[in-house]
Backbone as a chain_set.jsonl record, in Angstrom:
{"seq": "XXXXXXXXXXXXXXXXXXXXXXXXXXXXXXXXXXXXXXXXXXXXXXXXXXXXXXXXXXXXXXXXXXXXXXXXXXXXXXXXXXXXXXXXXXXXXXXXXXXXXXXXXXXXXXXXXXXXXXXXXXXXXXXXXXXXXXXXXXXXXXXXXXXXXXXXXXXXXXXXXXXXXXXXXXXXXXXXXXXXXXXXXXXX", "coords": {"N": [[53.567, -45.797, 29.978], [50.907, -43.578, 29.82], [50.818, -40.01, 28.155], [48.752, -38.828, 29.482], [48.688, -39.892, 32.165], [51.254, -39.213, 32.984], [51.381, -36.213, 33.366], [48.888, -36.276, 35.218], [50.675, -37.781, 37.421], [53.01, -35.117, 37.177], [51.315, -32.783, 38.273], [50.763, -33.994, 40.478], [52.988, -34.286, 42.054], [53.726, -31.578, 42.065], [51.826, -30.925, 43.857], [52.93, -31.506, 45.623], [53.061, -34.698, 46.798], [54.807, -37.061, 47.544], [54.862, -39.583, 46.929], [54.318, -39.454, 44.284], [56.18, -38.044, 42.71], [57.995, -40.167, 43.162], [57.199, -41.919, 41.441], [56.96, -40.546, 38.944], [59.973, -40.099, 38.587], [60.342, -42.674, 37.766], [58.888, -42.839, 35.676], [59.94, -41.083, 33.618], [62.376, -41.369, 33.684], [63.687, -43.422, 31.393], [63.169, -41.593, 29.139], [64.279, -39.277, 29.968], [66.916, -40.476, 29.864], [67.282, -41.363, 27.445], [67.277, -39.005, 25.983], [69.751, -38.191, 26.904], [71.77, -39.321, 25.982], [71.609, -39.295, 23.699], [72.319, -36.237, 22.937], [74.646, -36.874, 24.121], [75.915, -38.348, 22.156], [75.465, -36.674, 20.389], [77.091, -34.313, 20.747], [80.782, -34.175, 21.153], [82.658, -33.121, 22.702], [81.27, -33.268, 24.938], [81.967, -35.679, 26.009], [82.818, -36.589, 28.073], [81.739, -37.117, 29.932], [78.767, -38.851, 31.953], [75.741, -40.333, 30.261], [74.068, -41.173, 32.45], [75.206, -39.186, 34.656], [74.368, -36.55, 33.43], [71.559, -37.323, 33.078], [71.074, -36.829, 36.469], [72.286, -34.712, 37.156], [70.157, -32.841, 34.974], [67.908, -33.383, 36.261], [68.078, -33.034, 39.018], [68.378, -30.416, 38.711], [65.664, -29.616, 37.827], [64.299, -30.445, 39.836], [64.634, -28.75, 41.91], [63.197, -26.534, 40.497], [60.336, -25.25, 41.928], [58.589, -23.809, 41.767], [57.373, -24.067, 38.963], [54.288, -24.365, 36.837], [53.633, -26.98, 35.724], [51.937, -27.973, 33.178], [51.616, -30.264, 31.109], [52.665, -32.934, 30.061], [54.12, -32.756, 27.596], [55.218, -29.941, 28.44], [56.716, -30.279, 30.284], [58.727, -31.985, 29.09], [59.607, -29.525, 27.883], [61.567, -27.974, 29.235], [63.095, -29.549, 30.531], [64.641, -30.446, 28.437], [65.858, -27.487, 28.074], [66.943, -27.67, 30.767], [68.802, -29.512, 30.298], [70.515, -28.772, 28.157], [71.943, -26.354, 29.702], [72.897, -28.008, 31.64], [75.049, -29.224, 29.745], [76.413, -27.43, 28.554], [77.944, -26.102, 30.732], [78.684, -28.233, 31.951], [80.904, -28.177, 29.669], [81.914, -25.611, 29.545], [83.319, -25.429, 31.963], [85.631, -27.426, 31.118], [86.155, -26.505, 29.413], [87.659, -24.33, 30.403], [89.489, -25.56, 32.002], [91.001, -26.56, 30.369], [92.214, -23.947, 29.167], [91.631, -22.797, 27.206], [91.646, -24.855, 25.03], [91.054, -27.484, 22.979], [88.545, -26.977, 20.265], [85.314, -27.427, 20.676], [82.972, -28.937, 18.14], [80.109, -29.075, 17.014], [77.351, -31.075, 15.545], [74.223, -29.328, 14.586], [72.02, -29.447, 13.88], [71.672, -32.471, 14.398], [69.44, -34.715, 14.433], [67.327, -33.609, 13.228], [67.909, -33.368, 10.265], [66.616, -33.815, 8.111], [64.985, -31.334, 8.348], [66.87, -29.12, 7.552], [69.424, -27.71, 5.616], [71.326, -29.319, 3.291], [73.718, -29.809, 3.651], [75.22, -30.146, 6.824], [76.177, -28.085, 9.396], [79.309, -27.743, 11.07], [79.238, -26.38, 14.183], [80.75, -24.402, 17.052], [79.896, -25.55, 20.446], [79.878, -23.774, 22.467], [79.828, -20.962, 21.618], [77.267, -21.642, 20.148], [75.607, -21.332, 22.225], [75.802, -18.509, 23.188], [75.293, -17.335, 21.123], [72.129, -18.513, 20.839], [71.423, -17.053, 23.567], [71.371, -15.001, 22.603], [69.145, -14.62, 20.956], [67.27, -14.633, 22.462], [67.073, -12.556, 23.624], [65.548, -11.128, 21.79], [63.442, -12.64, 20.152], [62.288, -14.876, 22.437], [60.523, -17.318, 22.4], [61.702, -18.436, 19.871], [63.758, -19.347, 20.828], [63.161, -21.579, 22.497], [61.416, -22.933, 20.601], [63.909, -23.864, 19.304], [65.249, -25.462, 21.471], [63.885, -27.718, 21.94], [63.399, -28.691, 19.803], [66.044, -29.387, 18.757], [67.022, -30.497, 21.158], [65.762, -31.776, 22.824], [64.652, -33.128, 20.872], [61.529, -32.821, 19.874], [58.846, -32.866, 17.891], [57.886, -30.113, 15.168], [54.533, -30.461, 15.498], [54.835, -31.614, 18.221], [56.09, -29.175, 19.627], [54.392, -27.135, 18.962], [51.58, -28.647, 20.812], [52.939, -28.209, 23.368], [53.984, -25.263, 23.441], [51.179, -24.324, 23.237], [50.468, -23.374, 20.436], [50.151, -22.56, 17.095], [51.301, -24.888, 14.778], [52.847, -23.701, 12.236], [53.367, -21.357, 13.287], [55.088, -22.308, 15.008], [56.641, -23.516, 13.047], [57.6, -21.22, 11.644], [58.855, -19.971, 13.335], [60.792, -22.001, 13.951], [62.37, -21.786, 11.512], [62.744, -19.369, 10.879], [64.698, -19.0, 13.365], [66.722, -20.878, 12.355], [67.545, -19.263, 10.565], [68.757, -17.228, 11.422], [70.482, -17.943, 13.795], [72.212, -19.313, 11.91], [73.367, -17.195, 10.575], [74.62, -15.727, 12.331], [76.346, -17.572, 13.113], [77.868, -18.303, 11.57], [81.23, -18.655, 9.749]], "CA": [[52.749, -44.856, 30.715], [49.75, -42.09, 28.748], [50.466, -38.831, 28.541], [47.796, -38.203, 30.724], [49.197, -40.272, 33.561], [52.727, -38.042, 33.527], [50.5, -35.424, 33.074], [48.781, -36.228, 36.467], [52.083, -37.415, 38.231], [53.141, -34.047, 37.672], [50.237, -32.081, 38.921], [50.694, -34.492, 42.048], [54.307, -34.256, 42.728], [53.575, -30.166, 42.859], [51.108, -30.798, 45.1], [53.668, -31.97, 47.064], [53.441, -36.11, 46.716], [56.164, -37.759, 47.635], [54.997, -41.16, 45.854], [53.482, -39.413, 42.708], [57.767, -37.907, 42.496], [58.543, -41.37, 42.951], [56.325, -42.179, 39.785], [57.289, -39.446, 38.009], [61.139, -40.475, 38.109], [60.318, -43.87, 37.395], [58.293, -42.915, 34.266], [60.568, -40.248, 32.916], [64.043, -41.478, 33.497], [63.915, -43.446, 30.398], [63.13, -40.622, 27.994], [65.736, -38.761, 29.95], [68.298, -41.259, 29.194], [67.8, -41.426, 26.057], [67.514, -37.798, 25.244], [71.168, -37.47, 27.102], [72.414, -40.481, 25.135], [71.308, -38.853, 22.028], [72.728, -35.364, 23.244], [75.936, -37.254, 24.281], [76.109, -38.481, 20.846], [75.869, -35.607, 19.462], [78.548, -33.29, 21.664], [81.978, -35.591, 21.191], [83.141, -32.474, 23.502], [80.979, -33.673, 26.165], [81.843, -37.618, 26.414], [83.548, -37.131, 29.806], [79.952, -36.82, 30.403], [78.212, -40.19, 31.279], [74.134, -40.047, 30.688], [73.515, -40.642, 33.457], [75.14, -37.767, 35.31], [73.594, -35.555, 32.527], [70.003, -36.874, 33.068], [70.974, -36.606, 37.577], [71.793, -33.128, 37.164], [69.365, -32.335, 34.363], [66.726, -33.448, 36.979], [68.504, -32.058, 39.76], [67.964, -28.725, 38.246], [64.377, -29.589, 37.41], [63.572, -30.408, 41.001], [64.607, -27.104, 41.994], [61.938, -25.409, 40.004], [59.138, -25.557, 42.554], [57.335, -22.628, 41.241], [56.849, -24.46, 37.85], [53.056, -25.179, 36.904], [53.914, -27.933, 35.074], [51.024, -27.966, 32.534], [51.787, -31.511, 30.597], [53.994, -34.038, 29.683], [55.339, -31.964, 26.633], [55.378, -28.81, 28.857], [57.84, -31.081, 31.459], [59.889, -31.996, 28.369], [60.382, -28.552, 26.907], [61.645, -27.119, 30.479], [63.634, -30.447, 30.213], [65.626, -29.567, 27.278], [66.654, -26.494, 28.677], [67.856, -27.982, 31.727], [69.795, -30.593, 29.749], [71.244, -27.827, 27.75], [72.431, -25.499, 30.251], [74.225, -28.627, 31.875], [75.891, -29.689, 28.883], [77.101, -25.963, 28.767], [78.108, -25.822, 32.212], [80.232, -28.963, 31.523], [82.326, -28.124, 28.239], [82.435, -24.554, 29.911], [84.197, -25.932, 33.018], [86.137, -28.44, 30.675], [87.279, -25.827, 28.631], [88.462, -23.17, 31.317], [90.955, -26.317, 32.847], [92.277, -26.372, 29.431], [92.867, -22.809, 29.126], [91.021, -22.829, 25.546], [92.393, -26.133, 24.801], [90.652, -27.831, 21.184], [87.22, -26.06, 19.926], [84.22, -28.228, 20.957], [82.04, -28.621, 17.334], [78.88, -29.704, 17.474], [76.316, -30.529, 14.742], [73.314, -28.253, 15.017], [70.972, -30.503, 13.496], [71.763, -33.939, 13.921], [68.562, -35.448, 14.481], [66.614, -32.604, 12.629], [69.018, -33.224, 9.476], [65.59, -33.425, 7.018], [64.692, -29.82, 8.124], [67.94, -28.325, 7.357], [70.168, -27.443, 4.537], [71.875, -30.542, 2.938], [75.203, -29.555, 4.421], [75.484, -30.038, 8.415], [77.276, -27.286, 9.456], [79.679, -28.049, 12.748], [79.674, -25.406, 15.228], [80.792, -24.424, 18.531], [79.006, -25.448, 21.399], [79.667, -22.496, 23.499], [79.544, -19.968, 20.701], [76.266, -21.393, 19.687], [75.051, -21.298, 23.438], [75.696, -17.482, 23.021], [73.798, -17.27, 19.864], [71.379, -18.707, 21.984], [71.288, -16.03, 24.663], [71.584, -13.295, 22.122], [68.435, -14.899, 20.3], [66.428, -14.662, 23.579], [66.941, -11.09, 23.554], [65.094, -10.825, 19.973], [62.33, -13.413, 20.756], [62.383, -16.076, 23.682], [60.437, -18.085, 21.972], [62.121, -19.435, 19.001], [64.548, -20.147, 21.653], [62.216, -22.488, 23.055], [61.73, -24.086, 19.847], [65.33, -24.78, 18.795], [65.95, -26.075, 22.426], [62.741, -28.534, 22.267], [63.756, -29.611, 18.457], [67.699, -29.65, 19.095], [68.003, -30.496, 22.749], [64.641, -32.66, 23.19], [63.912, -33.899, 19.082], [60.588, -32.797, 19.838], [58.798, -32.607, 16.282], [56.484, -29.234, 15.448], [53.494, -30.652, 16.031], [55.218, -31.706, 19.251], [56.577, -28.101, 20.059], [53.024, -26.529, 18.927], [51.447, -28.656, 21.507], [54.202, -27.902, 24.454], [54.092, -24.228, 23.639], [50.211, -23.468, 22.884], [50.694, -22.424, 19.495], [49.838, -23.44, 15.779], [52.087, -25.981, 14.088], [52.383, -22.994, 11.474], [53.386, -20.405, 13.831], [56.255, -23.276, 15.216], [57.125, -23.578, 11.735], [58.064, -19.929, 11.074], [59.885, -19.6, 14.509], [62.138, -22.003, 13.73], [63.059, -21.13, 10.313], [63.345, -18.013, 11.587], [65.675, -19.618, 14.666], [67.539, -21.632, 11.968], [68.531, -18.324, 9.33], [69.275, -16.28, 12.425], [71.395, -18.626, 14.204], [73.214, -19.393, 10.449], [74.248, -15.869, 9.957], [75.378, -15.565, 13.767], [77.53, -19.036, 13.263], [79.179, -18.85, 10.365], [82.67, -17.966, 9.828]], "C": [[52.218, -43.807, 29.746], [50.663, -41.114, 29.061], [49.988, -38.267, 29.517], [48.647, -38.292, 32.09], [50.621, -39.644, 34.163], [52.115, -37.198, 33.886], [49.857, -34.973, 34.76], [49.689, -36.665, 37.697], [52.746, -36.15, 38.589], [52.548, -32.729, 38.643], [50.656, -32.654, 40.686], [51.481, -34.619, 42.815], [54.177, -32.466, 42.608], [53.028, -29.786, 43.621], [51.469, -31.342, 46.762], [54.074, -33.853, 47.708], [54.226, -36.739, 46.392], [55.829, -39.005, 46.56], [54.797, -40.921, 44.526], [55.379, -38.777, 42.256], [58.071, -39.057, 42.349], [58.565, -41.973, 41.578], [57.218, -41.575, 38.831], [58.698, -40.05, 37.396], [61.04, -41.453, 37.473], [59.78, -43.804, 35.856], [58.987, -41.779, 33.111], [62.008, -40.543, 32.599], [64.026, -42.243, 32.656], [64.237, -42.729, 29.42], [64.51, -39.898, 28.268], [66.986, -39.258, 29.531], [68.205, -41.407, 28.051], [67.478, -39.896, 24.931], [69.343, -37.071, 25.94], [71.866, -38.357, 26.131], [72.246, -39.663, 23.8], [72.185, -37.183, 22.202], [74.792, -35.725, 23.536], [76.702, -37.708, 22.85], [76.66, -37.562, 19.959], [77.207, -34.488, 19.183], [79.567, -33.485, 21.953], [82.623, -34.676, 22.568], [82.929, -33.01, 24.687], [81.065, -35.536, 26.307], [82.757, -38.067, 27.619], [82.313, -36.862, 30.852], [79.336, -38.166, 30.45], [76.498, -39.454, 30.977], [73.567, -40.239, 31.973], [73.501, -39.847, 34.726], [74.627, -36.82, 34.972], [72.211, -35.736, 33.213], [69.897, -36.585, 35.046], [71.069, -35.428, 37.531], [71.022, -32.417, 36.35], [68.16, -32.423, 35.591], [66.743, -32.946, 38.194], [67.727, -30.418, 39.747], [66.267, -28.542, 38.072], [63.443, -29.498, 38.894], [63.421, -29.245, 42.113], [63.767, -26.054, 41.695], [60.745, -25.74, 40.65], [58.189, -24.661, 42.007], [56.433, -22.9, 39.904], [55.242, -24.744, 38.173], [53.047, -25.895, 36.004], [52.635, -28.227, 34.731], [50.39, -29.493, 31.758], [53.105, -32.073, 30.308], [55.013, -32.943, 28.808], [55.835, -30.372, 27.577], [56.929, -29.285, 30.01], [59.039, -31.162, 30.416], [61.064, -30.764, 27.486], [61.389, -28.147, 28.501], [62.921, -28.591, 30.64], [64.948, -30.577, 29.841], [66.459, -28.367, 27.188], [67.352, -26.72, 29.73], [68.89, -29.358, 31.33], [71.01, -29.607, 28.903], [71.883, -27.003, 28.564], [73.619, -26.767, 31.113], [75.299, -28.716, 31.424], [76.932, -28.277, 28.459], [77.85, -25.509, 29.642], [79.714, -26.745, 32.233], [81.026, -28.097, 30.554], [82.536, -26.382, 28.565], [83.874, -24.722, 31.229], [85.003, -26.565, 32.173], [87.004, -26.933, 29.961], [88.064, -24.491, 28.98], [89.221, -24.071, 32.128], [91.527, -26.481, 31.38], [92.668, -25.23, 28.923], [92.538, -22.864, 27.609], [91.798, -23.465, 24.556], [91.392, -26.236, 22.895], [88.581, -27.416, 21.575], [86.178, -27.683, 19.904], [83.106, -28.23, 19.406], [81.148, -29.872, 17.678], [77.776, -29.51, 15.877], [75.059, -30.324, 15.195], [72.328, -29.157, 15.0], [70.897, -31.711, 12.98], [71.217, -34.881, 13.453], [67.644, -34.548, 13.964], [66.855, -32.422, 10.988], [67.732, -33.128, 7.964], [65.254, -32.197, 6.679], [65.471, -28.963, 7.593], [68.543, -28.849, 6.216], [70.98, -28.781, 4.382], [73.145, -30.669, 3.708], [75.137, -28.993, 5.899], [76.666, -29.041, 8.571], [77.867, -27.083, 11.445], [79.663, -26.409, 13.122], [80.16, -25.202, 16.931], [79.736, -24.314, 19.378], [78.816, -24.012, 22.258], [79.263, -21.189, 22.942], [77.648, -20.403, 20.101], [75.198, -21.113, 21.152], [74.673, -19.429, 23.587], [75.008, -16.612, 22.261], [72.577, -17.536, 20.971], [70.561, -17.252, 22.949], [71.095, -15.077, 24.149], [70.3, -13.263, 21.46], [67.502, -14.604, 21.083], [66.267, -13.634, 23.672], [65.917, -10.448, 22.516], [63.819, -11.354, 20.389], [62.906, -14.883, 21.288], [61.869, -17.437, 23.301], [60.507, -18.981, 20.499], [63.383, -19.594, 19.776], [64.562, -21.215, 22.507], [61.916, -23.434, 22.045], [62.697, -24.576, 19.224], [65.989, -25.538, 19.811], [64.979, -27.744, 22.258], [62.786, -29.082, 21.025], [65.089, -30.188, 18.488], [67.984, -30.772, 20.27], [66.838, -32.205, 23.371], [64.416, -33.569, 22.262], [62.611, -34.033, 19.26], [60.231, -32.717, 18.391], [57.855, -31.131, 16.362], [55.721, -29.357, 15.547], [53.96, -31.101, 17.708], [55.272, -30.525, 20.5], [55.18, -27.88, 19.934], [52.238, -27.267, 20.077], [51.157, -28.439, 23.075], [54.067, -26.595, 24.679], [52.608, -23.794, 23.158], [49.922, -22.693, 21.838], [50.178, -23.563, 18.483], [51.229, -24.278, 15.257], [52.803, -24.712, 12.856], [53.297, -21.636, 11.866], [55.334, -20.963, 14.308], [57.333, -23.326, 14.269], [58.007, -22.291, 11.613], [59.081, -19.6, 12.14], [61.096, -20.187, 13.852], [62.633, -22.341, 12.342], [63.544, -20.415, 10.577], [64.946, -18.32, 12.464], [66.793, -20.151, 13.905], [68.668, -20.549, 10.887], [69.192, -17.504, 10.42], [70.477, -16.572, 13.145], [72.62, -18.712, 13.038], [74.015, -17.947, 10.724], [75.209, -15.452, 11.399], [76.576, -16.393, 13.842], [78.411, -19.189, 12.669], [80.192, -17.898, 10.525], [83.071, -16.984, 9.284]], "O": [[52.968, -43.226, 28.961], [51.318, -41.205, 30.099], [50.492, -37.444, 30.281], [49.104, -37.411, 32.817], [50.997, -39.585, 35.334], [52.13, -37.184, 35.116], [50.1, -33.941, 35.386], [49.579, -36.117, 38.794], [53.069, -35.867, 39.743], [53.14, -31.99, 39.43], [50.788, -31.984, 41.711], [51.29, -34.939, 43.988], [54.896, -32.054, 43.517], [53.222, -28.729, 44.22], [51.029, -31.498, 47.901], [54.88, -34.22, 48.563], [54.509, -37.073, 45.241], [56.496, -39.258, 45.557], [54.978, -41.767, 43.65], [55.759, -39.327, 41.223], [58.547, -39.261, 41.232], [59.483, -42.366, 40.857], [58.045, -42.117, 38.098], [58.811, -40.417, 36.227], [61.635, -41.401, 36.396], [60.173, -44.574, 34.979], [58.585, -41.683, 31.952], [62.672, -40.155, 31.638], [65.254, -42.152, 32.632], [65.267, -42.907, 28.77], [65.476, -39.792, 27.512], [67.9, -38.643, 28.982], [69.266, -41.636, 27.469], [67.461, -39.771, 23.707], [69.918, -36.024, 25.642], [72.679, -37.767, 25.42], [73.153, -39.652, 22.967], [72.853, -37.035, 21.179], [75.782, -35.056, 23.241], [77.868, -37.43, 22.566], [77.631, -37.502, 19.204], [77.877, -34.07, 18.238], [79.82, -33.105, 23.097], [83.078, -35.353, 23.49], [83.828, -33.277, 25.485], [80.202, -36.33, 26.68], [83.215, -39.14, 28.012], [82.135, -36.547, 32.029], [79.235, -38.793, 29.396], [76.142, -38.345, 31.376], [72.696, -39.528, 32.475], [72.601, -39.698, 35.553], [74.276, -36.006, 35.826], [71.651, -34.809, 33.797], [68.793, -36.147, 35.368], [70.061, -34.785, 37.822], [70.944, -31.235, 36.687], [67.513, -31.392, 35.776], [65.726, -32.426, 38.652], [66.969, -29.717, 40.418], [65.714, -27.448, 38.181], [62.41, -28.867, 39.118], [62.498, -28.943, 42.869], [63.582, -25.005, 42.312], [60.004, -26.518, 40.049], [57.001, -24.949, 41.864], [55.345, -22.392, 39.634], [54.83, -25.174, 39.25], [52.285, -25.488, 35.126], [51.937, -28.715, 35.62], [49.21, -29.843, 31.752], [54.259, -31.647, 30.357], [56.115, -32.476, 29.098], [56.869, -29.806, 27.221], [57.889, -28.577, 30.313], [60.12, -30.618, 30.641], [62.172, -30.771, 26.949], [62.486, -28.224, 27.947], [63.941, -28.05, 31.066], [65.986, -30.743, 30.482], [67.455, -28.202, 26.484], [68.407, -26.098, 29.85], [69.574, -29.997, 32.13], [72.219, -29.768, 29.068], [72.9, -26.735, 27.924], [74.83, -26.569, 31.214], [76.361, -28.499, 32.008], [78.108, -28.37, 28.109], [78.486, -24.48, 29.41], [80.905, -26.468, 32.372], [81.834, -27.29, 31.014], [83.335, -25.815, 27.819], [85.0, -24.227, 31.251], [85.966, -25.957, 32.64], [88.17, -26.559, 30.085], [88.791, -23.803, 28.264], [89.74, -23.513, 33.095], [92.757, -26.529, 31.352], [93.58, -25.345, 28.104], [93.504, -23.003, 26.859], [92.407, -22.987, 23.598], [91.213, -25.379, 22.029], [87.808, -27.526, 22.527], [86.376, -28.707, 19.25], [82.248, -27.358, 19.545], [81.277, -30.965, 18.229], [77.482, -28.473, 15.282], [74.653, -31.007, 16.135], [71.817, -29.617, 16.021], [70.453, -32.136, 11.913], [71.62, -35.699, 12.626], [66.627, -34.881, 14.572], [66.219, -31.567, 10.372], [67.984, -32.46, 6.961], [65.147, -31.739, 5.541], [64.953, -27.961, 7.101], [68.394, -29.993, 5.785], [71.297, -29.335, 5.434], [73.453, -31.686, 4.329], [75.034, -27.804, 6.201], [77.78, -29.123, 8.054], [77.333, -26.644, 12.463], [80.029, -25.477, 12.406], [79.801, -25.964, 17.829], [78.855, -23.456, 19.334], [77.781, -23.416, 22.556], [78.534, -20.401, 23.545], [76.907, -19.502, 19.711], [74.053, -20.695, 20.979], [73.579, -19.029, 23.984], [74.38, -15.583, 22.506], [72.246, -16.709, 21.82], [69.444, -16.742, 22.871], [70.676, -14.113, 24.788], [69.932, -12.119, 21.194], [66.545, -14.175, 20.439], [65.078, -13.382, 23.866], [65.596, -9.26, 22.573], [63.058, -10.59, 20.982], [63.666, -15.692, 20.756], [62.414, -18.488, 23.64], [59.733, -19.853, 20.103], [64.233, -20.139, 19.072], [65.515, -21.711, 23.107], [62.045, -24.632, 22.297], [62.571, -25.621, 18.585], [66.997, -26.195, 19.553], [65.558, -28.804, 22.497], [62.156, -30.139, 20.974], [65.261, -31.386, 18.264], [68.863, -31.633, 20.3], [67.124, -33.214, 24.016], [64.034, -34.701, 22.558], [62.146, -35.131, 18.955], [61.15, -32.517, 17.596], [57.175, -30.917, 17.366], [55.258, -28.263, 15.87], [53.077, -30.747, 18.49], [54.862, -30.602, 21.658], [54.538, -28.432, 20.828], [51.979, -26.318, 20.817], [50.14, -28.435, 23.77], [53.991, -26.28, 25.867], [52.683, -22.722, 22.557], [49.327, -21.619, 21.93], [49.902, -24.749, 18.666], [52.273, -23.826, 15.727], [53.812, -25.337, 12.527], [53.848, -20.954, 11.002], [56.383, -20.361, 14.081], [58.541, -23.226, 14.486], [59.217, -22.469, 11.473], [60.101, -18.984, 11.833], [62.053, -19.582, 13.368], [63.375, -23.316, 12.224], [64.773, -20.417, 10.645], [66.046, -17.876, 12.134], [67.892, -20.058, 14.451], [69.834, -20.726, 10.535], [70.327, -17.109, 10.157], [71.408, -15.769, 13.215], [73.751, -18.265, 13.228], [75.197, -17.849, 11.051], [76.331, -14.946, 11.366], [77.603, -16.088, 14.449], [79.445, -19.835, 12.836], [80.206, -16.813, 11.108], [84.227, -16.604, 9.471]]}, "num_chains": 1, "name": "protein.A"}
């Protein structure tokens, strides 16, 4: 399925079409599964996680957002990525308040990003970097948008630039920015 044709699925499932939703799932729940599969991969914390409860309540959560004006395909996937992330948070938060701060969840940052970044993967905590996160949003929102949509999605920057209306350039500098900021927040 184009671009386009998600593109206008979406437009037509906010307009309220039941069959163009139908579509929609049908033409997205691939990608979703294999951006939880790749997310499940990544998060050994979360592997009492199947994918496809990840991508039911990632979409769950998505169908909830009626107010969205879901702009395009990449605009569906960044909004996506955040609701895949806040699951996967949700889990290993619940998981790790029945073990009473049982064994530390690490996670590499940039698994599938591993060209952009420093030779040496550096594990961190999921929940601690979730907080980074939140504290980053405070600063600017949107290089929190592009480390969710490179991290969470493996969008590429011309991908993100796209998604977010911006230069490739501009993408670039965020998340550098997103990647020294986060560093100095993470490390030990």
């Amino acid at each position: 399925m184009s671009n386009r044709s998600v593109t206008e699925l979406l437009h037509a499932w906010k307009g309220g079409d039941g069959a163009a939703e139908s579509a929609l799932i049908t033409a997205i729940d691939p990608v979703l599964r294999d951006l939880a599969r790749g997310q499940l991969n990544r998060f050994p914390g979360a592997r009492t996680l199947q994918a496809t409860e990840l991508v039911h309540e990632a979409y769950e959560r998505l169908h909830k957002q009626s107010a969205v004006d879901w702009q395009d395909r990449g605009h569906f996937y960044a909004i996506a990525a955040t609701a895949i992330r806040h699951v996967l948070v949700d889990h290993l938060r619940q998981k790790g308040s029945q073990k009473r701060g049982g064994d530390v969840v690490k996670v590499e940052l940039d698994a599938h990003v591993a060209d952009s970044m420093a030779a040496e993967a550096t594990a961190i905590d999921w929940l601690e970097l979730d907080s980074a996160l939140t504290a980053l949003g405070g600063i600017n929102s949107a290089c929190v948008k592009v480390v969710e949509m490179r991290v969470f999605s493996g969008m590429s920057v011309d991908e993100i630039a796209v998604a977010m209306n911006s230069s490739t350039a501009t993408v670039g500098r965020q998340w550098r920015f997103a990647r020294a900021w986060l560093g100095e927040q993470l490390s030990p």
